[in-house]
N, C-alpha and C positions, 0 to 999 in steps of 0.2 A: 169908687167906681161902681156903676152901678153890673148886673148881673151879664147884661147883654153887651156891656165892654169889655165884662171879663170871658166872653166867649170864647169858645175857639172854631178853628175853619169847619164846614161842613166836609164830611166825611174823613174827619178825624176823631180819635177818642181817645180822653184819659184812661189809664187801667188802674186803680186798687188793687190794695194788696191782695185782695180776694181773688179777682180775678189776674194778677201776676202769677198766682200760685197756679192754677189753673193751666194756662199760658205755659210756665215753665213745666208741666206735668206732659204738656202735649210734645215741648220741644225738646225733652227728656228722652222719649222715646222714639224721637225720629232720630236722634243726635244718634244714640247707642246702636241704632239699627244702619246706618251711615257708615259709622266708622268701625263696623264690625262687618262691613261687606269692601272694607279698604280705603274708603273716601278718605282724605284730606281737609283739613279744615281752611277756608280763605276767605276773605274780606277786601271788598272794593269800596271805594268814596260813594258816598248817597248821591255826587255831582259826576257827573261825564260832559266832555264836552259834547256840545250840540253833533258835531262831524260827528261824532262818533256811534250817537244815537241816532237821526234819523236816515230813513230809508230802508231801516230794517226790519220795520213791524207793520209795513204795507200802510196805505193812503192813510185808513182811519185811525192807526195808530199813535200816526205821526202827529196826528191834530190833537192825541192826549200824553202828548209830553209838555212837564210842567219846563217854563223854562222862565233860566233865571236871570235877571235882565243887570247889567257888567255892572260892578263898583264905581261910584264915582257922580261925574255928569254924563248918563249911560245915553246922551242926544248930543254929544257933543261931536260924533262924527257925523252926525244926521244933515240932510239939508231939505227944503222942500220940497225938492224932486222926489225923497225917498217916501217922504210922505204920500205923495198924490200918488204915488207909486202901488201904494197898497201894504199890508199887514207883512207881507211876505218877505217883499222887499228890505221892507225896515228891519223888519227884525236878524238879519245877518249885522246889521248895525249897532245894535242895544243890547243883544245878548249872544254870548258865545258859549256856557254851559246851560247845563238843563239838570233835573233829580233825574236818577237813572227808572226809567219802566218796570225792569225785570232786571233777573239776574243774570240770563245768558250772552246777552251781548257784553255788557261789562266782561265777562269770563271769554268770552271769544277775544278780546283786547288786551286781558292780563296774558292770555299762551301767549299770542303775537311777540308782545312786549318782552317776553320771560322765557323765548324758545328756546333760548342755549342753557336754562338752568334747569327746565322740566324733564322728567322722566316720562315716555311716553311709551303705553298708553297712559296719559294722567286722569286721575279720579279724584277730583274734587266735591267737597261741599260746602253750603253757603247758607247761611242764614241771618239774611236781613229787612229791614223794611224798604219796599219801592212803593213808588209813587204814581199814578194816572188821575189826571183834570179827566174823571169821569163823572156822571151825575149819581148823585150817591142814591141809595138804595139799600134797603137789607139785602146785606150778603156782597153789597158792592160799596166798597169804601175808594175815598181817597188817597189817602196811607192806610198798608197795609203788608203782611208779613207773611217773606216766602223761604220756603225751606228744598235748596234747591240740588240735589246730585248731579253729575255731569261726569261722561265718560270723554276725551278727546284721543285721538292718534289712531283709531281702528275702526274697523265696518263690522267689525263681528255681530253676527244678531244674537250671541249669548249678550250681552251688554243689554238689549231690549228681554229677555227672559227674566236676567237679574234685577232688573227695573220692577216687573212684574210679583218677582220674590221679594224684594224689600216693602211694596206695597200692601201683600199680602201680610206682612210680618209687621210694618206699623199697625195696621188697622186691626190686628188681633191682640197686640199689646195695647189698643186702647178701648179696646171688647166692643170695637165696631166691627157688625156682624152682615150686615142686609146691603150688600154694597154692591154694582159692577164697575169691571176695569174694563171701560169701551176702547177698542182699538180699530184702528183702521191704517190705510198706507198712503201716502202722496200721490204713487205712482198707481194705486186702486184709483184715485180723483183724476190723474190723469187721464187715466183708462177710460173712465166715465165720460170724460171730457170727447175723446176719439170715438167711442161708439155713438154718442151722438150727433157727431158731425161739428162739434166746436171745438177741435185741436189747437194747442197752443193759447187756451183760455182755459187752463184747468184753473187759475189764481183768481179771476174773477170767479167763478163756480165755488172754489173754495173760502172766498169772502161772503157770497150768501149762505152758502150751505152752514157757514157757521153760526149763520142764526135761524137755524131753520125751527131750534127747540120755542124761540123767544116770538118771532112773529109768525109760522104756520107756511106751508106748503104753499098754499097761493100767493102770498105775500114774498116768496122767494122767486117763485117764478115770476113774476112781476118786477122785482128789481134786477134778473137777469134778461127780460126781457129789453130794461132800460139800457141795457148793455151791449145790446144787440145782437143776444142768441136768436135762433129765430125761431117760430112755431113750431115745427117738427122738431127739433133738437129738445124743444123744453117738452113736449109730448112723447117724447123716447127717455127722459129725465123723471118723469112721475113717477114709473115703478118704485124706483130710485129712492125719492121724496118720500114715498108714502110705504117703504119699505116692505111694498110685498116682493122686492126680488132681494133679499139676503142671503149671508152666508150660510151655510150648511154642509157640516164634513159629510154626511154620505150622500145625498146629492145637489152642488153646491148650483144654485142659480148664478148666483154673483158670478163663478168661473165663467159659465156658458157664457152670460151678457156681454163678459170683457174677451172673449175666445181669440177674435179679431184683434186686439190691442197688446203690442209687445212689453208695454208699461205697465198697464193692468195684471200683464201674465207677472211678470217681476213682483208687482207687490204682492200678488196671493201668492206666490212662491216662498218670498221673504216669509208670510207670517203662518205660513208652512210648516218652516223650519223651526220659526219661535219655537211653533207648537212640542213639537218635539224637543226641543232646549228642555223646555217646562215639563214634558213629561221626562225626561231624563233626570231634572232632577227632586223629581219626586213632588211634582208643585201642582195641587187638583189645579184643572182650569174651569172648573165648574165656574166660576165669577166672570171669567174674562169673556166677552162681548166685544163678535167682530159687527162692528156697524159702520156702513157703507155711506151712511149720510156723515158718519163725523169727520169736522174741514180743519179744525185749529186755526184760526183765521191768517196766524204769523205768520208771513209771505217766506220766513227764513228755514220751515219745513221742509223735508225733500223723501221722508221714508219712512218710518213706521211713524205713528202718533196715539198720544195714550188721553185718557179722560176717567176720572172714577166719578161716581156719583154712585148716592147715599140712598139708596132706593125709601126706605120708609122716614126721609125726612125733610122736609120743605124746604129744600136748596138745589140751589144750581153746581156745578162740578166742587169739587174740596180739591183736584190734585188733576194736572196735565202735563204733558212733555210729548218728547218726539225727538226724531233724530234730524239732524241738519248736516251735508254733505260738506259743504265749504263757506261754511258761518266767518272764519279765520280768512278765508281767501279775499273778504271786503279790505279786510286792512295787513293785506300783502303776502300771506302765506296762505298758496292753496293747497287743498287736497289734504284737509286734516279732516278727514269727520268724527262726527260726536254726535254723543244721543244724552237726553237729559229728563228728570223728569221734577216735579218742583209742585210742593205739599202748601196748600191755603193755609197760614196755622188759624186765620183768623174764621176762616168759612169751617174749619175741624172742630173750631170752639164751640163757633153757632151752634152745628151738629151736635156737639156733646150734651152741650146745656140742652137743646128740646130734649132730648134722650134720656137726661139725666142720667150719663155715662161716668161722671166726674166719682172715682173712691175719696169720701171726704176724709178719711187718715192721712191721706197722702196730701192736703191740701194745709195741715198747720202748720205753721212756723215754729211756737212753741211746744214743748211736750209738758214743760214744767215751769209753777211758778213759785218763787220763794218769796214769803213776805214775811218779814222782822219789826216785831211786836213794840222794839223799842229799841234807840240809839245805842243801847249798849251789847245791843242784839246784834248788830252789824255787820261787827269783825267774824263773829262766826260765821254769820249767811254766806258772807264773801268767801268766806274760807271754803264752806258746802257748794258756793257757788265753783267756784274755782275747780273740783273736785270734779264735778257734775258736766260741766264742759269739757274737763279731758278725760271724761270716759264719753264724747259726743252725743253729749242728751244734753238737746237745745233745751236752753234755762232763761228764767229771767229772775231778777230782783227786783221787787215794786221799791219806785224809787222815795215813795212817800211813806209819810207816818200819817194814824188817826184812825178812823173808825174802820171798822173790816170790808164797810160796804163795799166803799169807792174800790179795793184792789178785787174783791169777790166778783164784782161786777165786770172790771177789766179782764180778768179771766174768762169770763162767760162769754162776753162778746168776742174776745178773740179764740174762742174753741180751745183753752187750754188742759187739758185734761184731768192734771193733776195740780192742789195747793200744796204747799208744805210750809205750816205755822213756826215760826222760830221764836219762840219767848224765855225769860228766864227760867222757865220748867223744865222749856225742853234742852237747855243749856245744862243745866243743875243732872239733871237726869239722864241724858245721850240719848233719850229718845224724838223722833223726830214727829209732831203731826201730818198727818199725812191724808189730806181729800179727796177722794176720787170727785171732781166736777160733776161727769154724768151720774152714776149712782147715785149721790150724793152719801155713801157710806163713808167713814171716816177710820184709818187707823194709825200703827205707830213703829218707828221701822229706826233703827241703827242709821248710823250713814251707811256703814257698811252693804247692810241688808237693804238700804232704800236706793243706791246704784243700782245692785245688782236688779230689783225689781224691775227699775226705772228702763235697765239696760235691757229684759227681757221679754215687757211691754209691747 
């Protein structure tokens, strides 16, 4: 076959090991920061059915769920009515799951599913790959990997400060330093929505406004325009847009604009309180950025929502969430809210690599490589080998014999640090050769004494 058969889909990628190692470095320390603030570990099917998935991520969502067309003869309930019928139609026919978007509706479906076994408030996490038929791009894939917390059974806004704290504490563990956590509140877009005379279209407002980084101020009033706001409302909206009216604690603009609006008052209220959460527990808010134009475009937001972005590196957000009121109440249990927030690992990566964030110690697999000079060499290596691993000093044995090159070489390329020459000398002798790779200096060590080194390293 030739190369372009052995392709694969766009906006999909292989990883090497190079870059798994990497990969699991990132998910290393989201994982420990998780489940060190309480989360739970949980795991849902890559498939949901279709019910279950749409209508939850508003119109344009909806159009980027992959979906997966049934086992079988998947036209076999079809008829030509459903045809001329159009895409829509048909496809309640030919397919009844889909790869899941995200992680929060799947998890809004496990509580449902799982109410009488949960402990609530329940604190889950999640770490898996979803899916969007989006047009790919850097920084925008097809498959791709999300790392997601989730608080369900309470309104407490400590749950959005802790959100705030565990951000703070990933992004320091991974010595990412030049960041904001953009926040803003549903009911602040609401507010916005009533001061300018379009009540009850805060979701359309909040579906442009979420692009407002990607196509420009004019170009959102233009698509709310198509919407049907009218002139003055989008003329009382530009402040807004072009963000000369924001927040500010000693004297807040945003407050005055929303004075009028009992929604607005709610959500500067809400993020109030954070604030204080955060200063109670000892947590600078120097990073955190309240902005008035941020929408989250998921129609299933209702109250605080969060955004981080990487100030000194060419990407778009690494990490969003928000809280949702009655996410659970779609599929029969109302009145649970939850707030969540959910880490890019693959946009974290992008970020690492420009930065050159990655400690390459923490990136080999191997520490150590043992190569035996000759077949009768063997038993011993294995023995050292054996040794070397139950004191956890990742080891290898080259598994050939011949010239030094071939294994000297396989060390190099795979970053391994140390050789350790086994031949009749050093059999005869108990001493052991010993390379350091980088230096290239060379010396001679006991087993005894080459553990404990190895172990100290």
């Amino acid at each position: 076959m030739s190369d372009k058969q052995l392709g694969i889909p766009k906006g999909t990628r292989d990883f090497g090991p190079e870059t798994m190692a990497k990969r699991h470095y990132i998910l290393l320390h989201i994982r420990s920061t998780f489940e060190k603030y309480g989360f739970q570990p949980l795991e849902t099917p890559s498939m949901e059915q279709l019910s279950v998935l749409t209508g939850k991520y508003g119109e344009e969502g909806d159009q980027l769920l992959f979906k997966i067309l049934n086992s079988g003869d998947y036209l076999k309930k079809t008829t030509v009515e459903d045809f001329q019928a159009g895409a829509h139609n048909l496809l309640t026919k030919v397919s009844e799951k889909g790869l899941r978007y995200d992680l929060t509706v799947p998890f809004a479906r496990y509580v449902v599913m799982h109410r009488n076994e949960i402990t609530f408030p329940f604190k889950r996490y999640q770490m898996q790959p979803v899916w969007r038929a989006d047009r790919p791009q850097r920084g925008r894939y097809r498959e791709f990997f999300q790392c997601d917390a989730d608080v369900v059974g309470t309104g407490s806004l400590l749950c959005e400060a802790e959100i705030v704290a565990m951000i703070t504490e990933v992004f320091a563990a991974l010595s990412i330093k030049d960041y904001s956590i953009l926040i803003n509140h549903r009911q602040i877009l609401a507010g916005i929505a009533e001061a300018i005379g379009a009540s009850g279209k805060e979701s359309e407002l909040a579906v442009a406004m979420d692009k407002l980084a990607k196509i420009g101020v004019e170009n959102v009033l233009k698509e709310l325009a198509s919407k049907g706001f009218e002139e003055s409302s989008l003329n009382q909206l530009l402040p807004i847009l072009s963000k000369s009216i924001q927040w500010n604690m000693t004297d807040n603009p945003l407050e005055q604009y929303l004075s009028g609006s009992l929604a607005g008052n709610k959500g500067i209220q809400d993020l109030k309180r954070m604030f204080q959460y955060l200063e109670d527990l000892k947590l600078s808010s120097s990073q955190v950025v309240i902005d008035a134009t941020l929408a989250r475009g998921l129609s299933y937001y209702t109250g605080t929502i969060f955004e981080v972005v990487v100030n000194n590196a060419d990407m778009g957000s690494v990490c969003g969430g928000g809280r949702y009121d009655d996410l659970t109440g779609i599929f029969g249990l109302p009145d649970v809210s939850g707030v969540g927030i959910s880490f890019g690992v693959d946009r974290i990566y992008d970020v690492m690599e420009q930065l050159d964030l990655f400690p390459v110690d923490q990136l080999r697999f191997t520490d150590v490589l043992l190569i035996s000079l000759d077949e009768s060499c063997d038993g011993y290596a294995l023995s050292i080998l054996s040794k070397l691993r139950s004191n956890n000093i990742a080891s290898e044995l080259y598994p050939d014999k011949g010239k030094l090159k071939k294994p000297m070489g396989y060390a190099h390329k795979k970053g391994i640090p140390w050789v350790v020459l086994i031949g009749s000398e050093e059999m005869s002798s108990g001493k052991l050769s010993v390379k350091n790779m980088i230096q290239g200096s060379q010396d001679h060590y006991t087993e005894e004494d080459l553990i404990k080194f190895l172990a100290s390293s």
